[in-house]
N, C-alpha and C positions, 0 to 999 in steps of 0.2 A: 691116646695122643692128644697134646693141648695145639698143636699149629706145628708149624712146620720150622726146622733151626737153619737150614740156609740152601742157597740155592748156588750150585757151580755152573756158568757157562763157557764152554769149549769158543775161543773168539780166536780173531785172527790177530788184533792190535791191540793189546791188552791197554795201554796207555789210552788210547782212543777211546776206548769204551767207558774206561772208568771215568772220566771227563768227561762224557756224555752221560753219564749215572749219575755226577754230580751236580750239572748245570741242567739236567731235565727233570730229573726226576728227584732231586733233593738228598742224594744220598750224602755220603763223607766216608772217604778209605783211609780205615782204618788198621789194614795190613798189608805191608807188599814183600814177597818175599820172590828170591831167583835160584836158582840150582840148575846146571847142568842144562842151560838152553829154557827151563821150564819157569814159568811166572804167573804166580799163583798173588790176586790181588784181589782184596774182601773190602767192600763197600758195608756201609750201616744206615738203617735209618731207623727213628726213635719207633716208630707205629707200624716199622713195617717185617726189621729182623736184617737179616745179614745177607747179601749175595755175593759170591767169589767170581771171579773170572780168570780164565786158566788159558795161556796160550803155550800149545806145545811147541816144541823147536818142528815137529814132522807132522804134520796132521793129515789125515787121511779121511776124503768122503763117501766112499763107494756103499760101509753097510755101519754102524752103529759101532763104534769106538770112543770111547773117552777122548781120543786126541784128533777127533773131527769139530769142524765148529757146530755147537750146537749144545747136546748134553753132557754137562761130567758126569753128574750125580745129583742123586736127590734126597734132603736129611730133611727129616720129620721129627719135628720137634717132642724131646718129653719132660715130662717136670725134674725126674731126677735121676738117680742111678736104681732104687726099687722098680722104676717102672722099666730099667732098660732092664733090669734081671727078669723080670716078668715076661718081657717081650721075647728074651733069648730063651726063656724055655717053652713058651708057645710057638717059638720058629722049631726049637727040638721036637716039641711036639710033632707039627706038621711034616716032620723030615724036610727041613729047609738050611742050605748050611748056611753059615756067619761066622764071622770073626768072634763070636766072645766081645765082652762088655771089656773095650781095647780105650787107655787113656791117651786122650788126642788135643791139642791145642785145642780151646776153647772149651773144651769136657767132655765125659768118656761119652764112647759112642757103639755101636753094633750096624757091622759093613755088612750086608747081603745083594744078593739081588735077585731081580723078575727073570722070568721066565724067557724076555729077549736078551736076557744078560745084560739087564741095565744095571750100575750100581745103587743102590737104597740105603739110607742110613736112620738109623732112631740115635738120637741126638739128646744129649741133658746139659745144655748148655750153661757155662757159668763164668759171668765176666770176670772172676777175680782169678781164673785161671786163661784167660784171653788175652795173650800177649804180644806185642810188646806193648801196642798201644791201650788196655782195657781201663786206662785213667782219662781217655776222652770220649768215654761213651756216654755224657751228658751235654758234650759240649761244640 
């Protein structure tokens, strides 16, 4: 692993937040997309990498769900698509299941998770496949 490719957090106001990403913490969003109640909206900073924030239309707090506020998921970053092949036969190895090196907006990735059923990702991120916006990532 060379760092980590982006961070998803479960919110309640997605517009809120990312305004506060912006004006605290320096970011710039970079993608906002809506489906079906769900709005999924990625900030960027040069030094720092990517974070999403995801607010569900139902979210629920009682035990660990993607559509509580808090965690989506957590993607770890890797250089490229050799190291995700590498990763998903050392998950075979351990008897760990995963998605298979699955192509994803931003670049292929491999879905698994821990042991509380969080979701985990190995990421090989690549801006010329990061869309729509991946022509303002200098600017």
């Amino acid at each position: 692993m060379n760092g980590f490719g982006h961070l998803d957090f479960t919110v309640t106001d997605v517009e809120r937040t990312v305004r506060w990403w912006e004006q605290v913490m320096g970011f710039e969003l970079v993608n906002a997309v809506e489906r079906s109640g769900l709005k999924i909206w990625n900030v960027y900073h040069p030094n720092l990498g990517a974070i999403g924030f995801v607010q569900h239309p139902n979210p629920v707090t009682d035990t660990f769900d993607e559509r509580a506020v808090g965690l989506d998921h957590f993607a770890l970053r890797v250089p490229d698509r050799a190291a995700l092949e590498a990763w998903a036969r050392h998950l075979d190895d351990l008897g760990i299941e995963h998605s298979g090196v699955k192509e994803e907006n931003g670049g292929p990735l491999i879905v698994f998770r821990d042991p509380d059923d969080i979701q985990l990702e190995f990421w090989a991120f690549d801006w010329d496949l990061a869309t729509p916006n991946a022509d303002r990532r200098h600017g």
